[in-house]
N, C-alpha and C positions, 0 to 999 in steps of 0.2 A: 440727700434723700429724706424724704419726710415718710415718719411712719404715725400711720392711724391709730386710735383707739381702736377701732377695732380689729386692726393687723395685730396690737399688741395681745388685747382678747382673746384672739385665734390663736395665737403663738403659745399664748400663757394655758388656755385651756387644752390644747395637743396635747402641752407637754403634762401635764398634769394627766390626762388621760392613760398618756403611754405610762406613766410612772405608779399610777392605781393599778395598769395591769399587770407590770412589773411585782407589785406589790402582792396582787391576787393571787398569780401563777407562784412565789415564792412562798405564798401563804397556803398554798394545797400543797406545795415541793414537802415542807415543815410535818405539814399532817400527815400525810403519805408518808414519810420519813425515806425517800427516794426522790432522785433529782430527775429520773426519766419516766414521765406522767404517759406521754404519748410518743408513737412511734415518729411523731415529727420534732418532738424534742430533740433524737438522735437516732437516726431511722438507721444506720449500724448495728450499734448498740441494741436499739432494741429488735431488731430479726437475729441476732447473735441471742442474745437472751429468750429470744420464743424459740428457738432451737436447741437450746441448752434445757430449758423449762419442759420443752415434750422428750428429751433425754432421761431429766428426773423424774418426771411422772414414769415414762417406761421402770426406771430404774422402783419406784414405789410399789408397781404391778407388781413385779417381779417377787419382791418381797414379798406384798401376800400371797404369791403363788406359794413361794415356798413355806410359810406358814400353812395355809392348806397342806401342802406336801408333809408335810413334817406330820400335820396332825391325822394322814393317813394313815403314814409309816407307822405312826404308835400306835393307832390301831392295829394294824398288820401285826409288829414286833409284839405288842400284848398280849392278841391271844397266840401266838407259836411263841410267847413264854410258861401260858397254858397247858400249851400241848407238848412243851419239857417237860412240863409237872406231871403231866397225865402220865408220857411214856416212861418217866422213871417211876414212878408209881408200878405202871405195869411188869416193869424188868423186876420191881422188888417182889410183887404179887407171884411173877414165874421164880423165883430161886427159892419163896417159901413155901409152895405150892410144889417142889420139887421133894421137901423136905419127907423124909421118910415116915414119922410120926406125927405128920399132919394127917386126919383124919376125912375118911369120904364126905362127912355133914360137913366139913370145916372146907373142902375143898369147893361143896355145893354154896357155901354161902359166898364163896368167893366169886363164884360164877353170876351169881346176882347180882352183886354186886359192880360186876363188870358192864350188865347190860347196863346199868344206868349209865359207868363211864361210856359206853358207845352212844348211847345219846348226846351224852355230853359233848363226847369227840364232835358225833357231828352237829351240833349247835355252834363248835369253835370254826369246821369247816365252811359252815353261812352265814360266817357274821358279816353282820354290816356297820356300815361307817354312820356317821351322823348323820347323812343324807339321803338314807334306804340303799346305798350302793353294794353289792356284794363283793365282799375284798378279795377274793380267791374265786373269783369267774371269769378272769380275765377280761378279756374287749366285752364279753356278757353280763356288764354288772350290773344288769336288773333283771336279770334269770339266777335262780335261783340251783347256785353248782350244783351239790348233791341231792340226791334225793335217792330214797328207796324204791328198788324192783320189783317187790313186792313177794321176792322168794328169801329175803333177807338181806342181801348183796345190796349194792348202794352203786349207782352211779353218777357219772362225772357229766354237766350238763352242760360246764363253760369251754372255754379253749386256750390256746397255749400263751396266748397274747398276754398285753398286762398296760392299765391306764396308765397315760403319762401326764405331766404337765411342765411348760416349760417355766425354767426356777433361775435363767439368765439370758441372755445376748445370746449365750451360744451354746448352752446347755436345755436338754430337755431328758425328766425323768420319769422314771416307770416309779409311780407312787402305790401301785400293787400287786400281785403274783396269780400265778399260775396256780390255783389249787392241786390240781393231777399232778403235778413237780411233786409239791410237799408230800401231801396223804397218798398217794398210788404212784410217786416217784421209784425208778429205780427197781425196779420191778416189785417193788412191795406194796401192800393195800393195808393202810392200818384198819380198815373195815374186817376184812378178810382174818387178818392175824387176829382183832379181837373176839372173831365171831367164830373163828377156831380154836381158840383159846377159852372162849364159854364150852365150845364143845366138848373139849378133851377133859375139864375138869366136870362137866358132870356126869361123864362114864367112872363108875366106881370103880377102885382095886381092888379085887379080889384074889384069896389063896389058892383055890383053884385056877385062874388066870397065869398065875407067877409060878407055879407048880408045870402048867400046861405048858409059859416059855421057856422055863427052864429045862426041860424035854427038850422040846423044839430046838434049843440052843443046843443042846450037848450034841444031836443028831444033826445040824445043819453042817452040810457037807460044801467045799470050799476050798478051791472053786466049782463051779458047778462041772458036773462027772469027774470029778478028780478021786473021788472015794473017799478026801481026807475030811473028817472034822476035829478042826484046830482049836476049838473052844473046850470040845472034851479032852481035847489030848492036853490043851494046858493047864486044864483044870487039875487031871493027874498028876503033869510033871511038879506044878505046884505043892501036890501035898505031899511028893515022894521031898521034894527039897525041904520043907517045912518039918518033917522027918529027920532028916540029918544034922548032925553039928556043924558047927563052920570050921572045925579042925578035921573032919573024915574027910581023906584024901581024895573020896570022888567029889564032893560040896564042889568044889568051882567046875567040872564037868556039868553037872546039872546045873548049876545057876546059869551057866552060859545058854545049854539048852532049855530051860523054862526061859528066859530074855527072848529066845526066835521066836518060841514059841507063844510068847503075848504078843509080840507083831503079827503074828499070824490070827490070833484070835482077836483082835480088834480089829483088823481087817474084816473078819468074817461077820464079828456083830456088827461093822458099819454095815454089811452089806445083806444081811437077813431083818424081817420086817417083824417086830415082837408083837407079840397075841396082844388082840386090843385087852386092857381089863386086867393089862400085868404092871407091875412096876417098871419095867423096864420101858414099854410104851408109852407112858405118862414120863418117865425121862426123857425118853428122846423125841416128841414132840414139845417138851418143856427147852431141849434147848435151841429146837428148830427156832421156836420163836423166839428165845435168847436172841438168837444172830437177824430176824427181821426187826425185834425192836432196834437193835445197834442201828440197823441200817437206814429206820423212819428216822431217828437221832440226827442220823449225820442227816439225812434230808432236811430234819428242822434247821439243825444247828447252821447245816449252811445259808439258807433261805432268812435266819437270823441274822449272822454274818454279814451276806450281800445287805438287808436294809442298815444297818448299824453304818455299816461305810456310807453309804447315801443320807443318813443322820448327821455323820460328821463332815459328808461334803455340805449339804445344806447350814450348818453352823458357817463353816468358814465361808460361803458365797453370803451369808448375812452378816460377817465382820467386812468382809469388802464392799458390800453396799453400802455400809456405813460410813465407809472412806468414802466410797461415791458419792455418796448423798452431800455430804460435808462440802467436797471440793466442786459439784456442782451451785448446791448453794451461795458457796465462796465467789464464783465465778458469776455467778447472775447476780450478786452484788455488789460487785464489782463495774458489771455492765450496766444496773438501773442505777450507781449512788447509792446504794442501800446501806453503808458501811456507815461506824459512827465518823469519821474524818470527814464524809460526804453531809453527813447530816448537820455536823458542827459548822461546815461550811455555807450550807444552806439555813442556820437562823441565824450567823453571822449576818450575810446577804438580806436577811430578813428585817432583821436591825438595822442595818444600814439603812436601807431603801426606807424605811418607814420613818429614817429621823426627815433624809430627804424630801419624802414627799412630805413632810407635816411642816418644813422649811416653804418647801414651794409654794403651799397653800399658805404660810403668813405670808408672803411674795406677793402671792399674788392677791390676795387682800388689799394688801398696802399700796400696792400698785394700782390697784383697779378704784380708791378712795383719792386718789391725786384730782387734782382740777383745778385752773388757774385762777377761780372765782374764791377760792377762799385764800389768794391773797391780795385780792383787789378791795381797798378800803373805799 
């Protein structure tokens, strides 16, 4: 078989062609620093990897979901660490405001100073988040919860609902609350208690007043049409006891009877209403409110509780996406060559191929310079 110049020409420049683009395509593998450029490089591989890759993007969503969520909750958990501040404030203002030698100016200045905390309160009830969103309106987070009725009282504008966002695959969270839970949860209204509580302290005590219930007390009869009054009958037995030695052989007949006899008189003061303007009626609205601050408390404290759990779930769902992330990663490096054993192999290949073709082209040089005229003398 006789072969032509220019069969060898064609031969010689194919191959040369094909081994440039050997050369080229290992020359972007190199740069890329991945072995799968296009989905015809290994069309497996790479639909497993575009599938894998809209997996970790979901999975990156996610994270800033929770990130948002997270920077909700601290707002949320913020100000109801505010509004501990406030109520235990308030609990210590009722037990020194109870105090007997605290005085009517001292109890008036205390009153003023509460209305500012009711401002305050409610400035904490309509706070918003960094995005003008109202944290305690529920599904209504650009109505504004509370607001004033205009006779002093305050009402509730949002609804029981609460924002979520979803912060997994299979998680979705409420990143705010129910204002009406917290501040008017439970039957209590911290509007109300502190707007009752300005009240009470700025009706003054007076001696007349205290004089007036103490009448009243000795004469209130108990149960009603029974004839007895138990306050004045133990008031008596009291001072007959207080009287005796503890060695006069009647002492423990009386003490046993003054003992009935205070149950029976504290029954009867639970149950008679003291003259506004006595000591006795700034007590016992001082511990009414005692027992509704407890109960706004436990309202915060739990509504602090539940975010704090949803703080420490969102930590642990962002230590697991960080395994995700990793092991996705891992795995679509895996599927493009992205790893270094991939890439060490590919300027291996790169090296080769380039001594190769720099071979072929002396080849074919030297080849293509042959001619029988330069050995004919």
């Amino acid at each position: 078989m006789r072969i032509s110049t220019q069969m060898i020409y064609q031969s010689s420049n194919n191959d040369l062609t094909s081994m440039q683009s050997q050369f080229l395509k290992l020359s972007q593998q190199v740069t890329a620093q991945q072995r799968v450029l296009l989905p015809s490089d290994d069309p497996v591989a790479a639909a497993r990897a575009l599938d894998m890759q809209q997996t970790a993007d979901l999975n990156e969503q996610y994270k800033t979901n929770r990130q948002n969520a997270n920077s909700a909750l601290s707002s949320v958990q913020g100000n109801l660490e505010s509004m501990t501040n406030m109520l235990t404030k308030l609990k210590s203002n009722v037990i020194t405001a109870g105090n007997a030698s605290y005085s009517n100016a001292e109890r008036i200045n205390m009153a003023s100073e509460i209305k500012g905390n009711l401002a305050e309160v409610l400035g904490y009830a309509n706070a918003q988040d960094g995005q003008g969103n109202y944290l305690f309106a529920g599904f209504k987070s650009t109505t504004q919860p509370f607001t004033l009725d205009g006779t002093g009282g305050v009402v509730y504008n949002g609804d029981q609902g609460a924002m979520s966002l979803q912060v997994d695959s299979t998680r979705v969270m409420d990143i705010s609350a129910s204002g009406q839970a917290i501040f008017q949860g439970n039957g209590q209204d911290i509007f109300k208690t502190m707007n009752n509580f300005i009240n009470v302290l700025s009706v003054p005590v007076t001696e007349a007043a205290n004089k007036a219930d103490e009448t009243a007390a000795n004469n209130f009869v108990y149960p009603a049409g029974s004839g007895l009054t138990p306050i004045a009958a133990y008031k008596t037995s009291l001072a007959q006891l207080n009287a005796l030695s503890p060695t006069d052989p009647t002492y423990q007949a009386v003490f046993t009877a003054t003992a009935a006899l205070k149950l029976q008189s504290d029954a009867a003061d639970a149950a008679r209403t003291p003259v506004v303007g006595s000591q006795a009626a700034l007590t016992r609205n001082l511990a009414s409110f005692n027992t509704q601050i407890d109960s706004l408390l436990s309202n915060v404290t739990t509504a602090k509780a539940s975010i704090g759990a949803r703080q420490n779930e969102l930590d642990n769902l962002d230590a697991a996406g960080e395994v995700n992330k990793e092991n996705y990663t891992q795995t679509i490096n895996n599927l493009l060559g992205r790893n270094p054993s991939d890439v060490n192999q590919l300027i291996s290949d790169y090296t080769l191929t380039q001594t190769y073709l720099s071979a072929a082209q002396k080849v074919f040089v030297t080849t293509s310079g042959l001619s029988l005229l330069n050995y004919l003398k």
